[in-house]
C-alpha positions, 0 to 999 in steps of 0.5 A: 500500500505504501508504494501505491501512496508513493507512486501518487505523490512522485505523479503529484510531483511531476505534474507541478514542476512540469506544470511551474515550467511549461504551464500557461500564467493564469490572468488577473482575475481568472475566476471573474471574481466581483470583489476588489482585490482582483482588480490588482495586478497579479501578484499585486504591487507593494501598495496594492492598489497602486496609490490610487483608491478605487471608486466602488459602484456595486456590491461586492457579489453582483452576479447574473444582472439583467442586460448587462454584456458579461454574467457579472459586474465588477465593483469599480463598473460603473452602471451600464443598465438603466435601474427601474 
């Protein structure tokens, strides 16, 4: 059994390094997350948000909006929909 659990971590291994090496970078927000922080550059800088303080115009989970181009709406969109 031992050599079976083995065997699993050298795959785990691999794949790692192989993947640290010729992996494609993942995006700024690859998740489409809403909330602030991933509106930072990945990795973030030393100030975060660059010494600027973003505007915020939504909630942080604003998912599903009716009309709007993408599924989702950051916090710093601004409002593209007309509100009723």
């Amino acid at each position: 059994m031992a050599f079976i659990t083995i065997a699993g971590q050298f795959i785990f291994l691999f794949n790692l390094f192989w993947s640290m090496k010729f992996g494609k970078k993942a995006s700024d927000n690859p998740w489409e997350a809403t909330t602030l922080e991933w509106t930072t550059a990945t990795p973030p800088p030393h100030d975060n948000f660059a010494g600027r303080t973003p505007v915020i115009h939504h909630g942080p989970y604003e998912y599903s909006v009716p009309g709007e181009p993408r599924d989702f709406v950051m916090q710093t969109d601004p409002l593209t929909v007309a509100v009723r």
